[in-house]
C-alpha positions in Angstrom: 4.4 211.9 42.8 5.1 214.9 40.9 2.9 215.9 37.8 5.3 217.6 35.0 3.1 220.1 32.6 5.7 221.6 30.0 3.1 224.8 28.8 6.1 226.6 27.0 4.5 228.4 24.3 1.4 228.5 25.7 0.0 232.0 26.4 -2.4 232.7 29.9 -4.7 232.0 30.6 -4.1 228.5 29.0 -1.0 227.4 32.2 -3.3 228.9 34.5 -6.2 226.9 33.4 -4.1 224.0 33.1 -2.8 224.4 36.6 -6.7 224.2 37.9 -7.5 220.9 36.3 -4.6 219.5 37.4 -5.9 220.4 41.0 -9.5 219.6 40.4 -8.4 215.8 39.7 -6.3 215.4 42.8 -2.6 216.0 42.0 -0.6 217.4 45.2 2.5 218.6 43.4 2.9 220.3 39.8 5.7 221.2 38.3 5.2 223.5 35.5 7.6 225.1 32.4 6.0 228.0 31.2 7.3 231.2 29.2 4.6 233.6 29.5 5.6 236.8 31.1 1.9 236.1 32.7 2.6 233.0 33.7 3.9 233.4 37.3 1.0 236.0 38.0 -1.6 233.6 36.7 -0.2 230.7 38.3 0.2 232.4 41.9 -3.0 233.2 41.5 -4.7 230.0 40.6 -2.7 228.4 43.6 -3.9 230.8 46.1 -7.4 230.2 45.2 -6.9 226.9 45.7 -5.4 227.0 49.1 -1.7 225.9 47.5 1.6 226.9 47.7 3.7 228.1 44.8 7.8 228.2 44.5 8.8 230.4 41.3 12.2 229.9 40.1 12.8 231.3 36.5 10.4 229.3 34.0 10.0 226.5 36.4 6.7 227.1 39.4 6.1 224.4 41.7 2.7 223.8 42.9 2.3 222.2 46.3 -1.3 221.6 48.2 -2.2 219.4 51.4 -5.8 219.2 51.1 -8.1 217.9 48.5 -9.5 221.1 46.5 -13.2 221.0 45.7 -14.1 219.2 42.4 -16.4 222.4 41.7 -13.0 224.8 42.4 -13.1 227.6 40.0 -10.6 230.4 40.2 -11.8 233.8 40.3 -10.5 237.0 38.7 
């Protein structure tokens, strides 16, 4: 199952955090609309950390992962 996070309006680093709670509690797939011109960047980044892979098309990044991430997974900068 797919976890939808519409973050339109929302500036980074707030998708990006988003993103990494949405990992920490177990989701495998999350498809997220965001608007920030900082938002793929962020995103791509938060996924890499995490050991996920990202698909950017437009507004639209979908977040895919085939492991369990570490509750104590904290991106870094």
């Amino acid at each position: 199952m797919t976890l939808r996070l519409d973050l339109r309006g929302m500036r980074c680093p707030w998708p990006a955090l988003r993103l990494a709670r949405a990992l920490r509690e177990g989701a495998t797939a999350v498809e997220i609309l965001a608007d920030d011109p900082a938002a793929e960047r962020e995103l791509a980044a938060v996924a890499e950390a995490a050991g996920a892979d990202i698909l950017a098309t437009e507004q639209v990044f979908r977040i895919t992962r085939a492991a369990p991430v570490n509750p104590s997974f904290t991106p870094s900068r």
